[in-house]
C-alpha positions as CSV (number, residue, x, y, z in Angstrom):
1,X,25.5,2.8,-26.9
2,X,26.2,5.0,-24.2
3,X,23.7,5.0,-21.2
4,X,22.4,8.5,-21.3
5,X,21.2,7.7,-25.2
6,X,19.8,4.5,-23.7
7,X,17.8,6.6,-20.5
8,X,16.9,9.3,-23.1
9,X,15.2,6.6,-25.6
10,X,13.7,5.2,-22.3
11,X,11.9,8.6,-21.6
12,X,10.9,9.2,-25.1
13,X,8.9,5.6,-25.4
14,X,7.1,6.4,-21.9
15,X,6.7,10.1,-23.0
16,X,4.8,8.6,-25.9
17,X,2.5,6.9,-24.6
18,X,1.8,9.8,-21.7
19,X,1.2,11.1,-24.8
20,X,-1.6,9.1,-26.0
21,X,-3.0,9.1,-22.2
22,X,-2.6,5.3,-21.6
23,X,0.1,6.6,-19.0
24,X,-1.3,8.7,-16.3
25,X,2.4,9.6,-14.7
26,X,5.8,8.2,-14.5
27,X,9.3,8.5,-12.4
28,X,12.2,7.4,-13.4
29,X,16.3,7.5,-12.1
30,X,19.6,6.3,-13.4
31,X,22.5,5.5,-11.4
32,X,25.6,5.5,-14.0
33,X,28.2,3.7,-13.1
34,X,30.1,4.5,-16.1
35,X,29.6,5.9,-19.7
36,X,28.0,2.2,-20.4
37,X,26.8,0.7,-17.4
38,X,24.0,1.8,-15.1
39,X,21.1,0.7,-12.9
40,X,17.7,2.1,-14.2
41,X,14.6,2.0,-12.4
42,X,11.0,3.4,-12.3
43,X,7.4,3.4,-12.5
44,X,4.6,4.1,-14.6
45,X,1.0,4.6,-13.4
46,X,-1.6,4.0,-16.5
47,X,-5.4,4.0,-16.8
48,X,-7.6,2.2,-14.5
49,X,-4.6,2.7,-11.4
50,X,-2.7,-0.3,-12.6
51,X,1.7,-0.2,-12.4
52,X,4.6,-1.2,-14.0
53,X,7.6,-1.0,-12.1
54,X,10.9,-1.5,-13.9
55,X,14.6,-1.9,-13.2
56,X,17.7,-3.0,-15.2
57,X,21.0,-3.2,-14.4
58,X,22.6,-2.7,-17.7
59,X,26.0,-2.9,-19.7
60,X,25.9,-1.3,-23.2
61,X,29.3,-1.1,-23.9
62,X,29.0,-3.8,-27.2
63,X,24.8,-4.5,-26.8
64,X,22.4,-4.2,-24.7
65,X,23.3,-6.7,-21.9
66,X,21.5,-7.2,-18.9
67,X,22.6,-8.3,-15.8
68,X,19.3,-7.9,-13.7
69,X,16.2,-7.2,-14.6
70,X,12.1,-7.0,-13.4
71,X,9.5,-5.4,-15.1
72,X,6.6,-6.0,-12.4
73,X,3.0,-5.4,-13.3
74,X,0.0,-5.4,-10.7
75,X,-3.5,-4.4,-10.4
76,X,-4.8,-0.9,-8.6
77,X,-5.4,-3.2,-5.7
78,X,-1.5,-4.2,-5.7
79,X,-2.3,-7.9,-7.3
80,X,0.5,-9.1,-9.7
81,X,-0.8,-9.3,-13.1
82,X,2.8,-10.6,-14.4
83,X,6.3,-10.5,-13.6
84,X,9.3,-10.5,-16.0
85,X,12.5,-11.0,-14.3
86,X,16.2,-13.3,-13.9
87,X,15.9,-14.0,-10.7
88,X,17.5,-17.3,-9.4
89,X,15.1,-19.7,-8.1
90,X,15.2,-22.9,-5.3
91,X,14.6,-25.5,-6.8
92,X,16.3,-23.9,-10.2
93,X,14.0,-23.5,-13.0
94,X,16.8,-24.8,-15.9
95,X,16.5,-21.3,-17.3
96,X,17.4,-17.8,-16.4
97,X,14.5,-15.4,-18.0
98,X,11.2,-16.1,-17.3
99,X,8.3,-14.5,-16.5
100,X,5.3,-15.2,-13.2
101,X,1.5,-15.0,-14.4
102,X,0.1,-15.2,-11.3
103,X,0.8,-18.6,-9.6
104,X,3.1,-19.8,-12.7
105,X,6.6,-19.6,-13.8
106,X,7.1,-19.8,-17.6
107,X,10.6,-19.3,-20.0
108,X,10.4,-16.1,-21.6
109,X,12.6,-13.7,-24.1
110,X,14.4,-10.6,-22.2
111,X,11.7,-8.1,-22.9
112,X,12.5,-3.9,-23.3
113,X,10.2,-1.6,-21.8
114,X,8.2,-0.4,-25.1
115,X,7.6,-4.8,-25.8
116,X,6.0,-4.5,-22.1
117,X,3.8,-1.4,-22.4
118,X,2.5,-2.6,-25.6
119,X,1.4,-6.4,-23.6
120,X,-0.2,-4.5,-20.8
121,X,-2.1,-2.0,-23.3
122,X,-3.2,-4.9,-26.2
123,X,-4.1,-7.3,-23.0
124,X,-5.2,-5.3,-20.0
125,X,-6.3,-2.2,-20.4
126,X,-9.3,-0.6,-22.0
127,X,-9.4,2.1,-24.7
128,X,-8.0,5.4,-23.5
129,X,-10.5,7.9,-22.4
């Protein structure tokens, strides 16, 4: 897949749910390093003042392959709600992806952006208005 088709699908999941007003306002930037390999990043402002702020650095010459990734969610207040990431840790956790609820650390799938919205919708945020 070629990293414009992968920015473009990007834009139209967030574009959806602007859409269905659970996101208030979004920015968003690629820097290509090639036709397959890019760092993405941005931020996504939805009801109530919470944030999502996002960045991969991805290779999608054969898959989607990750290198580096966070998808950080927090409160209007700036509190993390959750963190998804593959960051190393001291002491080493024994596994690459996990994700921080608060004061823990637990194993966790490599999410995309659209299996993140959908958490922070079903789990933290009230109906649209």
């Amino acid at each position: 897949m070629l990293l414009n088709n992968y920015q473009a699908n990007i834009v139209t999941i967030i574009q959806k749910y602007v859409n269905d007003g659970w996101i208030l306002s979004f920015s968003f930037s690629v820097d290509s390093r090639s036709n397959y390999v890019g760092f993405i990043q941005g931020n996504l402002e939805f009801l109530q003042g919470s944030c999502l702020f996002f960045k991969e650095y991805v290779d999608l010459q054969e898959s989607i392959e990750k290198f580096s990734y966070s998808f950080h969610y927090q409160d209007h207040e700036n509190n993390l709600i959750f963190r998804y990431d593959n960051a190393k840790h001291k002491p080493d956790l024994g596994y690459t992806d996990h994700k921080h609820i608060k004061d823990k650390i637990v194993q966790s799938k490599i999410p995309d952006i659209e299996q993140v919205i959908l958490e922070i919708i079903s789990n933290y945020l009230n109906n649209p208005k």
